[in-house]
Structures are given as structure tokens and as C-alpha cells.
C-alpha positions as CSV (number, residue, x, y, z in Angstrom):
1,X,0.0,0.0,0.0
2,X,1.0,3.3,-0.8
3,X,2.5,6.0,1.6
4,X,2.1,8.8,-0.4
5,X,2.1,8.6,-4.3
6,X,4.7,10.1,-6.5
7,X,1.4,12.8,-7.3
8,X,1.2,14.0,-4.0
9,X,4.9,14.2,-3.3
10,X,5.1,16.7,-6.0
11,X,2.0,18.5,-5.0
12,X,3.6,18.8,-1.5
13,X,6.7,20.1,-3.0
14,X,5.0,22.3,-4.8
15,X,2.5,23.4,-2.1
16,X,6.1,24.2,0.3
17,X,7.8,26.0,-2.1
18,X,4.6,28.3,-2.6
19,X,4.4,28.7,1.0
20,X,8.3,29.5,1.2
21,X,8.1,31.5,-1.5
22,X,5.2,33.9,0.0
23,X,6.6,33.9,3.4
24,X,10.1,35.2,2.0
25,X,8.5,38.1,0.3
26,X,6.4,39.2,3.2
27,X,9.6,38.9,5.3
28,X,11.3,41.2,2.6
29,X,8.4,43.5,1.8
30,X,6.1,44.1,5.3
31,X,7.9,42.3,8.3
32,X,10.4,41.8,9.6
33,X,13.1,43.0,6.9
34,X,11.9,46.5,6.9
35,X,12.6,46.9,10.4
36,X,15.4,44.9,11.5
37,X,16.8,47.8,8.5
38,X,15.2,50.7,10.6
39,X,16.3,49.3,14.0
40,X,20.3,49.3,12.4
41,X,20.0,52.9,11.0
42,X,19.1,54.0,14.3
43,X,22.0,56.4,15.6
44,X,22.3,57.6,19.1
45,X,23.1,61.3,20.3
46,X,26.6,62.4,21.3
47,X,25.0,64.2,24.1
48,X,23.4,61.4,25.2
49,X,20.0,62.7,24.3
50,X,18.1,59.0,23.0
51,X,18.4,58.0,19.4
52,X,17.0,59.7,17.0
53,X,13.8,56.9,15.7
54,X,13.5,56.6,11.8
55,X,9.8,55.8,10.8
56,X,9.6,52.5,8.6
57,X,10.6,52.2,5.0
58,X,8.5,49.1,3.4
59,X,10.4,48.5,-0.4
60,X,9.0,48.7,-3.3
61,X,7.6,45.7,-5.3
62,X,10.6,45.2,-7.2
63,X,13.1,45.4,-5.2
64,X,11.7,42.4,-2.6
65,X,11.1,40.5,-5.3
66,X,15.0,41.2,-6.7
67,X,16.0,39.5,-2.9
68,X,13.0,36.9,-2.5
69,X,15.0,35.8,-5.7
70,X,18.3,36.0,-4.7
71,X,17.1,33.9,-1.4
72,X,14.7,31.7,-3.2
73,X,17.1,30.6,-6.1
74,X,19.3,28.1,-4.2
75,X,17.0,27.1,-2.1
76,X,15.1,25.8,-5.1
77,X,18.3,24.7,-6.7
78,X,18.6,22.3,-3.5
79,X,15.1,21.3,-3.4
80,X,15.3,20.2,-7.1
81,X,18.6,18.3,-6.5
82,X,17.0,16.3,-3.1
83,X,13.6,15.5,-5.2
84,X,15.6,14.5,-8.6
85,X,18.3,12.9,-7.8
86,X,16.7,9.5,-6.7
87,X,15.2,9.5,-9.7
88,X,17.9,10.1,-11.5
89,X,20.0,7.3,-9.5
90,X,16.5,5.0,-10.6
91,X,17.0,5.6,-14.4
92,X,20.5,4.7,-14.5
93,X,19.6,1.5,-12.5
94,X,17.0,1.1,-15.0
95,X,19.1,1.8,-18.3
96,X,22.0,-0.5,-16.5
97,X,19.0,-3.1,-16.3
98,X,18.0,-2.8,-19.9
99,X,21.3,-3.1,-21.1
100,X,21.8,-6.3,-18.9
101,X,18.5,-8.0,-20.7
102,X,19.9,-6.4,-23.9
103,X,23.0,-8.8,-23.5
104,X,20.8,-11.8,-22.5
105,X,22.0,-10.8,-18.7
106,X,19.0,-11.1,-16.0
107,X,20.3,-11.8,-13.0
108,X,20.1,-8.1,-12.0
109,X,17.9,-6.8,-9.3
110,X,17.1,-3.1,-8.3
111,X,16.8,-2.9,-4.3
112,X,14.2,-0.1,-2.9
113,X,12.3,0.7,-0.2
114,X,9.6,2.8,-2.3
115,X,6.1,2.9,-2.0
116,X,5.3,5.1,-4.7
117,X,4.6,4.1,-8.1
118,X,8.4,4.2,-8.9
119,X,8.7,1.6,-6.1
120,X,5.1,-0.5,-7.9
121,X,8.0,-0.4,-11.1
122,X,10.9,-1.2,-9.7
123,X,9.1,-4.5,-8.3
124,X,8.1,-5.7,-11.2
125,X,10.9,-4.9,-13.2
126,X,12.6,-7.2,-10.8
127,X,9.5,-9.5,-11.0
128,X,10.2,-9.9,-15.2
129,X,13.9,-10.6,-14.4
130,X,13.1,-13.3,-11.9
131,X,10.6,-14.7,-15.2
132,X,13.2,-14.4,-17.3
133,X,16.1,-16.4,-15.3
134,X,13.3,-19.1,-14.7
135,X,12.6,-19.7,-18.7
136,X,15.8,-19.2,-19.4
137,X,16.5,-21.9,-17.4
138,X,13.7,-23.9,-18.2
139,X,14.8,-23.3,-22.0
140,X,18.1,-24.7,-21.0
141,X,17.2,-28.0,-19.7
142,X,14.6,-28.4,-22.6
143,X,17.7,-27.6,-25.2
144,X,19.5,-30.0,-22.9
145,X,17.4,-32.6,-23.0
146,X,16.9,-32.2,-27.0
147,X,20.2,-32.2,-27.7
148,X,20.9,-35.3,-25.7
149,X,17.7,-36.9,-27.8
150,X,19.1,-35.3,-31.3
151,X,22.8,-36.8,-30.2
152,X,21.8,-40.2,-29.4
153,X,19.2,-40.9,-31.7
154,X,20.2,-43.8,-34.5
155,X,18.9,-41.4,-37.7
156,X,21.6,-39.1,-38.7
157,X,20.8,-35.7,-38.8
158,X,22.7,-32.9,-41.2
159,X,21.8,-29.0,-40.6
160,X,23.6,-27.2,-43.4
161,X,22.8,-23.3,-44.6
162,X,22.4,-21.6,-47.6
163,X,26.4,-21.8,-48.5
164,X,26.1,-25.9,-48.0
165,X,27.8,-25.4,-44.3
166,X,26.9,-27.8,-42.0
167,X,26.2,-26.2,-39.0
168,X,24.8,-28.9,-36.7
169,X,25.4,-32.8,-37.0
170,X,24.7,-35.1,-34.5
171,X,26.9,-38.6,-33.7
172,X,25.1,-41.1,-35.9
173,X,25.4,-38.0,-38.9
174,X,29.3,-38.1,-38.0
175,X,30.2,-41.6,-37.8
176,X,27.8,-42.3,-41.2
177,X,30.1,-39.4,-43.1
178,X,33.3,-39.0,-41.3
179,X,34.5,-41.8,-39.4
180,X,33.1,-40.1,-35.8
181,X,34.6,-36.9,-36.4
182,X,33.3,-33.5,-36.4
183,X,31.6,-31.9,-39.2
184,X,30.5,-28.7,-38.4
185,X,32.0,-26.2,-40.7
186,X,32.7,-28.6,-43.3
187,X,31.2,-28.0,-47.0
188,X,28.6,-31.1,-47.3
189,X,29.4,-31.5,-51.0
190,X,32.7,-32.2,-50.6
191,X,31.8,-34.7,-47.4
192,X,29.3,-36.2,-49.9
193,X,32.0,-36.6,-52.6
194,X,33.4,-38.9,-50.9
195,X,30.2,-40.9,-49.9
196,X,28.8,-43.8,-52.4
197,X,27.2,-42.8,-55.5
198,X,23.5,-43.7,-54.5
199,X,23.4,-41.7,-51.4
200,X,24.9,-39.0,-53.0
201,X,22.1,-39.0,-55.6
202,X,19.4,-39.0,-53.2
203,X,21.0,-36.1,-50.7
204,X,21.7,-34.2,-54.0
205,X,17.9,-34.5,-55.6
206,X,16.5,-31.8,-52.7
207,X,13.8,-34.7,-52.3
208,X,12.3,-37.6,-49.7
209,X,13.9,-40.6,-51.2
210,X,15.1,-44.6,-50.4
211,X,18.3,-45.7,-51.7
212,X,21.2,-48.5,-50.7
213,X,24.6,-48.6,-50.3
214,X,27.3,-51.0,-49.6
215,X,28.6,-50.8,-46.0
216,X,30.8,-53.4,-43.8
217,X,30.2,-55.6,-46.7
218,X,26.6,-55.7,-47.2
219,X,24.2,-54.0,-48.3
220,X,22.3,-51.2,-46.1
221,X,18.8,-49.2,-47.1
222,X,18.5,-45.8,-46.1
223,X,15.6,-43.5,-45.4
224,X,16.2,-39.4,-46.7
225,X,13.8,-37.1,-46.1
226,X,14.8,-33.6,-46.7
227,X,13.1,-30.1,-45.6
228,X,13.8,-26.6,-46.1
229,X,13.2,-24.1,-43.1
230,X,14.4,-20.4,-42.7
231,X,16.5,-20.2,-39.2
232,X,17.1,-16.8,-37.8
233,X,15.8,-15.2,-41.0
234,X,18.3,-17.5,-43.4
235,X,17.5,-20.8,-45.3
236,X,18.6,-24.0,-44.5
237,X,18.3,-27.2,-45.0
238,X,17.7,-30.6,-42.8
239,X,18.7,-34.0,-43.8
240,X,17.6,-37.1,-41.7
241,X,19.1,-40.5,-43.2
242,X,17.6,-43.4,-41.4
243,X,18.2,-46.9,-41.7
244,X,15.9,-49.0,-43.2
245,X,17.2,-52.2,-43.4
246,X,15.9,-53.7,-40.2
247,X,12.8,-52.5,-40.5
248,X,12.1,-53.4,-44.2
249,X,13.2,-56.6,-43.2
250,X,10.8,-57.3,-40.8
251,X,8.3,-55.7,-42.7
252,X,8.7,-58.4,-45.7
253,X,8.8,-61.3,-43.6
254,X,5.3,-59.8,-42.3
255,X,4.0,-59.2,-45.6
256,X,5.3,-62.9,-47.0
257,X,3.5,-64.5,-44.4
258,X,0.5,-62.5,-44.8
259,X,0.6,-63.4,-49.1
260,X,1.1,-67.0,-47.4
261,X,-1.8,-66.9,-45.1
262,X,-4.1,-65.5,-48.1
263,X,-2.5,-67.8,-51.0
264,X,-3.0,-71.3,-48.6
265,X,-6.3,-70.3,-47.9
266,X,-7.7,-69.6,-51.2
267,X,-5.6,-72.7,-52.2
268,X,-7.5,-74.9,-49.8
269,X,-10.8,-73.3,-50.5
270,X,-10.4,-74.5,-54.2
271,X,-8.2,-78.0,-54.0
272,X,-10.9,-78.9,-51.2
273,X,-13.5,-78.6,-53.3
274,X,-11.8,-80.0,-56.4
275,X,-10.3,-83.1,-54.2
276,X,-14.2,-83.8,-52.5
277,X,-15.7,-83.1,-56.3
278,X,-13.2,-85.8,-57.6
279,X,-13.7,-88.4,-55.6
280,X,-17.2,-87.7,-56.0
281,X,-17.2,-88.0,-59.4
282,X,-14.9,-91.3,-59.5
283,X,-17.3,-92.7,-57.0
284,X,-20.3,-92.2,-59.7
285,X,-18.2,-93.6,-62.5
286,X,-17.3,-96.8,-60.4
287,X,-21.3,-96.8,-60.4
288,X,-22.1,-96.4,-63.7
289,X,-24.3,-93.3,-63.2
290,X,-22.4,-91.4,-65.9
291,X,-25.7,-88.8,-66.2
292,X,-24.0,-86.7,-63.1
293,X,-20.2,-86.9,-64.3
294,X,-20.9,-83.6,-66.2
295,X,-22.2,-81.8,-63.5
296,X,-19.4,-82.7,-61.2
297,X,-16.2,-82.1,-64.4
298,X,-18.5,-78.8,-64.4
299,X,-17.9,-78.0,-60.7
300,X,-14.0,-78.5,-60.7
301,X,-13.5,-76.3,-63.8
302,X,-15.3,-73.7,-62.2
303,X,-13.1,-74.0,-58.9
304,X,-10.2,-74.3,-61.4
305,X,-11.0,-71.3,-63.3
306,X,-11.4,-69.2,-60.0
307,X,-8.2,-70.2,-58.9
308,X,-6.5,-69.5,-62.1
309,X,-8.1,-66.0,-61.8
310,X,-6.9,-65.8,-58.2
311,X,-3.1,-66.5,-59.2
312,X,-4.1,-64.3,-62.4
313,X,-4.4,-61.0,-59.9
314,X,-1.7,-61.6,-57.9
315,X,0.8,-62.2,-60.7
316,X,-0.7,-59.0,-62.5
317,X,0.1,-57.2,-59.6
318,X,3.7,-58.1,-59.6
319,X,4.3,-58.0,-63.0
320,X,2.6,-54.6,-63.3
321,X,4.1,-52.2,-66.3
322,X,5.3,-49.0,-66.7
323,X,2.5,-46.3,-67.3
324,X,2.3,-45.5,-71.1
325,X,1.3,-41.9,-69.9
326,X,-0.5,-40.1,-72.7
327,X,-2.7,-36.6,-73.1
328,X,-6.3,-37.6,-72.3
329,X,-9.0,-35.7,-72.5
330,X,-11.7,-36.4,-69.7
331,X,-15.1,-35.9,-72.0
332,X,-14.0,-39.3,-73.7
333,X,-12.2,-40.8,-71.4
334,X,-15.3,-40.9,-68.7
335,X,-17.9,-41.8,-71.2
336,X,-16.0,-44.9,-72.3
337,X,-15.8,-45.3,-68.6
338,X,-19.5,-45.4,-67.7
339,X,-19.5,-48.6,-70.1
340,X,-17.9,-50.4,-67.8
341,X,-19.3,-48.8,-64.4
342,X,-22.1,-46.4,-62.9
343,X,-21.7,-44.0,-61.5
344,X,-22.8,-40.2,-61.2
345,X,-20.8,-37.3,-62.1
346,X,-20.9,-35.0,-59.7
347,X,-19.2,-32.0,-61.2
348,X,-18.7,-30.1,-64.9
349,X,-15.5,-32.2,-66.3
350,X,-12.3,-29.2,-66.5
351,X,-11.1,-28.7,-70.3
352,X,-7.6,-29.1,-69.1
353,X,-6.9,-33.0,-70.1
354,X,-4.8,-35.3,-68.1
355,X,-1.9,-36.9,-68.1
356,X,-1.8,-40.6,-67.8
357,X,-2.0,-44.5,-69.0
358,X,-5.5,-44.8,-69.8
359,X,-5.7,-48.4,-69.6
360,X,-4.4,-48.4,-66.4
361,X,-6.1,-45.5,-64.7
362,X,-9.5,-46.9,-66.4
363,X,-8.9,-50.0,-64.7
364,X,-8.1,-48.3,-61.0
365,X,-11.4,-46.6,-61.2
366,X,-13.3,-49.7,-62.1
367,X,-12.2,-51.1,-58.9
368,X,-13.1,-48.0,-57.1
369,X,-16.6,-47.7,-58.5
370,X,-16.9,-51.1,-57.9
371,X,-15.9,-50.8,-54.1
372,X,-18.2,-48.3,-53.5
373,X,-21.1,-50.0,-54.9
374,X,-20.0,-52.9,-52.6
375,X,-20.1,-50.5,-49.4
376,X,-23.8,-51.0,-49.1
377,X,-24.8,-47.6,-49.7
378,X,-27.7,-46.5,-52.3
379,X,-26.4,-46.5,-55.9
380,X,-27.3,-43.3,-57.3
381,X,-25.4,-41.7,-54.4
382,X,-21.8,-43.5,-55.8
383,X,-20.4,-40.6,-57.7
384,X,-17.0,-39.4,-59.9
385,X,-15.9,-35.8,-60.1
386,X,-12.4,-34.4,-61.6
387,X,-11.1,-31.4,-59.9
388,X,-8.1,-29.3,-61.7
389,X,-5.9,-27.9,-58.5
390,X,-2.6,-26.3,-59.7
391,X,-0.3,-29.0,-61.0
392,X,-2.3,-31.5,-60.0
393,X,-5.4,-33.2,-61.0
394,X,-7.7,-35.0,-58.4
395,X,-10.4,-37.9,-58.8
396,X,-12.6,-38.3,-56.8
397,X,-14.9,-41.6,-55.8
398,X,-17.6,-40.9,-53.5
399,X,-20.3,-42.9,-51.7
400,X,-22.6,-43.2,-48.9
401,X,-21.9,-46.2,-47.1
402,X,-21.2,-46.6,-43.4
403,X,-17.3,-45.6,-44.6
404,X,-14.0,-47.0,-42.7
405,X,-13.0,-46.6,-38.7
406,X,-9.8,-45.9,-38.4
407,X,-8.0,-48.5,-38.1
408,X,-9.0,-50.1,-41.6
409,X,-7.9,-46.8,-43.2
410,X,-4.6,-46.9,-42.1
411,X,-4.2,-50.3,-43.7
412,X,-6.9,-50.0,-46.7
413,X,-3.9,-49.7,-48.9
414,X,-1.6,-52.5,-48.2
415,X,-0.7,-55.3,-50.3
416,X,-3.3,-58.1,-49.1
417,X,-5.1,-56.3,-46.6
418,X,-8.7,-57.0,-47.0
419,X,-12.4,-56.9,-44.9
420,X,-14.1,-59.0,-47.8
421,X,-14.7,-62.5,-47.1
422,X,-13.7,-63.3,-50.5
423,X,-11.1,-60.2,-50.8
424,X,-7.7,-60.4,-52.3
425,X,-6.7,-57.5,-50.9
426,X,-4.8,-56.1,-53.6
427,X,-8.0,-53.3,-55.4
428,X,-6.3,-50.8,-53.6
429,X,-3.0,-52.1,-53.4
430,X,-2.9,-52.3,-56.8
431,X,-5.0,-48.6,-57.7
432,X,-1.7,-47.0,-54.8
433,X,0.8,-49.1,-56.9
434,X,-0.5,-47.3,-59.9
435,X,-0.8,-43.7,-58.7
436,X,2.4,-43.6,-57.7
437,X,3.9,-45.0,-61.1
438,X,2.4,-42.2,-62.6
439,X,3.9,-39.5,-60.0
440,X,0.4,-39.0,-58.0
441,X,-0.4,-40.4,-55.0
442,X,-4.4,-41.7,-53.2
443,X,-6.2,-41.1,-50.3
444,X,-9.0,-42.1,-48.5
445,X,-11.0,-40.2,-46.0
446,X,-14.4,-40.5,-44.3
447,X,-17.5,-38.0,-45.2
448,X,-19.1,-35.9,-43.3
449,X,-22.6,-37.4,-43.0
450,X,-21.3,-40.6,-44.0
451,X,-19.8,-42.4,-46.6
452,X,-16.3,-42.8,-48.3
453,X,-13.9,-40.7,-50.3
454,X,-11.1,-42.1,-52.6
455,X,-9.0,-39.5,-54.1
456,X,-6.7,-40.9,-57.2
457,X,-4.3,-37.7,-57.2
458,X,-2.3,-37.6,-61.0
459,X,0.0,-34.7,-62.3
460,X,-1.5,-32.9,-64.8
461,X,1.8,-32.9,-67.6
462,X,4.7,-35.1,-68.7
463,X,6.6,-33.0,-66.6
């Protein structure tokens, strides 16, 4: 709580010298100047008669105002001093302060015993420096304890600038390019000229890429991806190279189990049958009724045929070609499509044509319109729409089914991953493998009031 603001200490300054100031010039001009003068000029007789008694002289106007100056000057010069000067002492704390923060300094404090509002700024002044020494320290543990992740972690990571510096590299990034020792300062081009030709390539092409190399006699699979960020106003560049090998290793032996599972179960579905429907048939021969033996030779080639169709997809998929990516415009290319499939088109087709394999693309969009007349919702609502964004042209396949939860849409698109009784598991598979052939990409995503969303994304040039 306040004592007396800084306000009313002025006011009362003011208020005294007023009051001074008054009292001086009556002293001067009425009492009791004018007559301690008279009482001096009084001269006694040399005859010893009394003094002779002068009457009064008050002075004039200006000339008590000439000494209420001459009195009052230095005493306001003093007054001034003793009210400025621990203020003055306060700004140079202050300025001392600021240039402290200025040099990332804030351990200094400013003691006073105050109560005014120069005392309210004081304290929190040295309130925001006790703020600033606690996040400064809490920024330095957090650096701490990222730099201690960033060292130890297994992906090398490269910081270069705009020059091709590298200004940061942690341990994995140093043993990976210079046998464990420093980099930092080094020009990565010439670190990388030294490096095998592959990863060289891939750090070289700006872009996300996987590439091998022979290290320690085998062969090891790398992970780039590559991003470009301004840091304190200037580009530069991060490289993380992660190795790939273990992983992708595990991940085939889980995929060829998984083509394992899925190939020994459609086998069995179909040699069952064909093994039961054999001896079936031989039993009715051994009989003589020969009138059935069609029906049963009918049965096994159908179970044959779907089997040869079953090792027909997978093989397709493996053995898939190279796009024979052509200019296509969409007016033709959708109405030779709606002879094969129904759907609805759901927006005016764009004049710019596309880029692509027909063949190919007409047969990933098959699948799709086929999918979502499988996901149970009404027909007319299944429909197609091209968008024109940029570079890029989208497709889009729409429905209003009951759509995917979330964890079937973060495996919709893996090789033989399927929720079909009878799926392969290789529609979408196969419409991702084919996307990315051409340089696009898919995606799925739920709607908003239900249903499903395929988007087949395809450049829109040779380019």
C-alpha cells in the first residue's frame, strides 16, 4: 500500500515552495526585513539625548522580489537536487538493467524501499527478471534434454545453410560421413563426394527418397527425407538419413506371411473342393451313373477357373508395367468409362486433359466404383468428379456407405489387406501401386454425413 504517491509528493513540493516562497516576500516587503533595517540605522546622540527613531521604510515591489530571488534561487536549486536525484539514480539502474536484458543478462535486481509508483515499477521490473532467469532456465534444460535426444538418436541428422555449411550434425550424422569426427564447418558436397554414388544422388535430388549402399560388406537401405526451413531469417536445409534395413526386413517377412496366409487359404478353399468333387465324381463312375459326371467335371473347372483368376491378380500385380502416360481428355475418357461402371458425375468435367495410361487408370477406377457399390450404400449416391488444383489433378470416388473406422484406413492400402470375405486385398493395393507409377499419389478419408472418399491424385503434364 502506498505511503504517499509520487502525485502528491510533487504536489507537496509544490505546495512548500509556494508557502516558502510567500513567506520570503512578506519577510522582505512588510515584516520583519523593513525593520530589523530601521532598527540598524538608528544612531544615538553624542549628548546622550536618546536616538533619533526613523519611521519605517517598506520597499518597493521590485526590489523584494530582486531579494526573494536572490534567497529563493538556491534554495530551489537544492530542493530540485534532493527531489531528482533519486530518480535520477532510478533511471541509470534502470538503463544499467536494460542493457543487462539487452545482453541476454537477467540476473540483475534493483533494491528499494519505495512505496510510490516508482517503487510498484521497480518490483516488477525485478518480477520480469526473476521470469526471465526461470525460462531461461527452463529453456536450457529443454535444449538440454533435446540435444541429448538429437545426439543419441540412430537417424543421422545434417543442418547445413544456404552456403552448403553444415552447422549442426549429431553422432550417428558423424560416424555415417566422417568416421566419428566432427563436421561442423565442413562443405557437405565435398563430405558427400566422398560418400557412395546412391546416397549422394538421393541427398543431392532436394527430395524424400530410399536408396542402398554397400557398407561393412553388405548392403544397407537408407531412409532421406529432406526439408527446407528459414532459421534466424536464413534458409537451411535438414537431412535425416535413417536406416531402413531392419525394419524393411521385418516388414517383408510380415508381408510374406501375410501373401502365405491369403494364398493357402484360397488354395484350400479350391483343392478342397476339387479333391471332395473328384472323388465324388470317380465314386459315380465306379457306379455307372455317368448322367452326373458332367455336373461334377463342371464344378472342378469352375473352382479351377477361379483359382486361375486368383493366381491371375496376384501375378498381375507383380508383373505390373510401366504407365504408357499419354494426353487424355476427360469428356471421352469418362464416357468410355460409364460402359464399364455407374456412376454419377458430380461435377462439370475441367477442359484441361490429363496426363496418364489410360488403360491403367480406367482399370483403378473400375475397382473404385466397384468398391463403393460394394459399401452398401444407395447407388445413385456412388459418384465421380475431376477437380483441376494447380499442378495437380484429383479424382474423386464418392459414396454413402457406413465408410471405414480408423484403423482399416490406415491399412486399406496394403498389399493383401482386406475386410471381404472373399477379398484379395490387392483393389487398392494395386490402384496406390499405380498412382504412384504415374507420380500421383491416393487417399482415402471418411465424409461428413457418411460415406467414403477415394481421391486418385495424377499430375496434370509429362513434366
Amino acid at each position: 500500500m502506498k505511503a504517499v504517491s509520487l502525485e502528491g509528493k510533487m504536489t507537496i513540493v509544490v505546495a512548500f515552495s509556494a508557502i516558502v516562497g510567500a513567506l520570503v516576500f512578506a519577510g522582505v516587503s512588510i515584516w520583519p526585513f523593513p525593520q530589523l533595517l530601521a532598527w540598524i540605522r538608528e544612531t544615538p546622540d553624542k549628548a546622550g539625548r536618546a536616538p533619533t527613531i526613523h519611521v519605517v521604510e517598506t520597499f518597493d515591489g521590485g526590489t523584494a522580489l530582486v531579494i526573494c530571488l536572490l534567497v529563493l534561487l538556491p534554495l530551489s536549486a537544492w530542493v530540485a537536487h534532493a527531489l531528482v536525484e533519486p530518480l535520477r539514480r532510478l533511471m541509470r539502474a534502470l538503463e544499467s538493467a536494460v542493457a543487462s536484458y539487452r545482453d541476454g543478462d537477467f540476473s540483475m535486481s534493483i533494491g528499494t524501499t519505495r512505496t510510490d509508483e516508482l517503487g510498484d515499477l521497480i518490483r516488477m521490473h525485478n518480477t520480469l527478471g526473476q521470469t526471465l532467469r526461470d525460462q531461461r532456465q527452463h529453456l536450457a534444460q529443454r535444449e538440454l534434454l533435446l540435444d541429448t535426444v538429437v545426439q543419441n538418436t540412430p537417424v543421422a541428422l545434417v543442418l547445413t545453410d544456404a552456403a552448403g555449411k553444415v552447422t549442426y550434425a549429431n553422432i550417428a550424422a558423424r560416424h555415417l560421413f566422417n568416421e566419428g569426427r566432427a563436421l561442423a564447418g565442413l562443405d557437405f558436397g565435398d563430405v558427400l563426394s566422398a560418400m557412395p554414388e546412391s546416397l549422394r544422388v538421393a541427398s543431392e535430388g532436394g527430395e524424400d527418397a530410399l536408396f542402398s549402399v554397400e557398407m561393412d560388406g553388405s548392403e544397407e537401405t537408407f531412409h532421406l527425407s529432406q526439408r527446407g526451413f528459414r532459421l534466424q531469417g536464413r534458409p537451411h536445409r535438414l537431412q535425416l538419413y535413417r536406416r531402413m534395413t531392419r525394419e524393411l526386413s521385418r516388414q517383408e517377412v510380415h508381408t510374406w506371411k501375410r501373401v502365405i496366409r491369403v494364398i493357402s487359404h484360397e488354395l484350400n478353399n479350391s483343392l478342397a473342393p476339387i479333391s471332395s468333387l473328384s472323388h465324388s465324381g470317380a465314386e459315380l463312375a465306379r457306379r455307372g451313373d455317368l448322367a452326373r459326371l458332367p455336373g461334377v467335371f463342371a464344378s472342378i473347372g469352375d473352382r479351377a477357373k477361379h483359382l486361375h483368376s486368383f493366381i491371375a491378380g496376384y501375378a498381375s500385380f507383380a508383373k505390373l508395367p510401366s504407365p504408357q502416360a499419354r494426353e487424355v481428355p476427360w469428356g471421352p475418357f469418362l464416357e468410355g468409362l460409364a460402359l464399364h461402371a455407374s456412376f454419377r458425375l458430380a461435377a462439370p468435367v475441367p477442359d484441361h486433359p490429363g496426363w496418364f495410361d489410360p488403360t491403367q487408370v480406367e482399370q483403378v477406377l473400375i475397382n473404385l466404383i466397384k468398391n463403393a457399390h460394394e459399401a452398401g450404400g444407395e447407388a445413385t449416391e456412388v459418384t465421380l468428379c475431376v477437380h483441376h488444383v494447380g499442378r495437380e489433378m484429383l479424382v474423386e470416388v464418392a459414396d454413402r456407405g457406413p465408410g471405414m473406422s480408423e484403423t482399416v484406413l490406415a491399412q486399406a492400402l496394403l498389399p493383401f489387406y482386406s475386410t471381404k470375405r472373399s477379398g484379395t486385398g490387392l483393389g487398392l493395393a494395386l490402384a496406390r501401386e499405380i498412382s504412384e507409377a504415374h507420380g500421383g499419389r491416393i487417399a482415402l478419408a471418411n465424409r461428413d454425413g457418411g460415406g467414403l472418399r477415394v481421391t486418385l491424385v495424377l499430375p496434370t503434364g509429362s513434366a
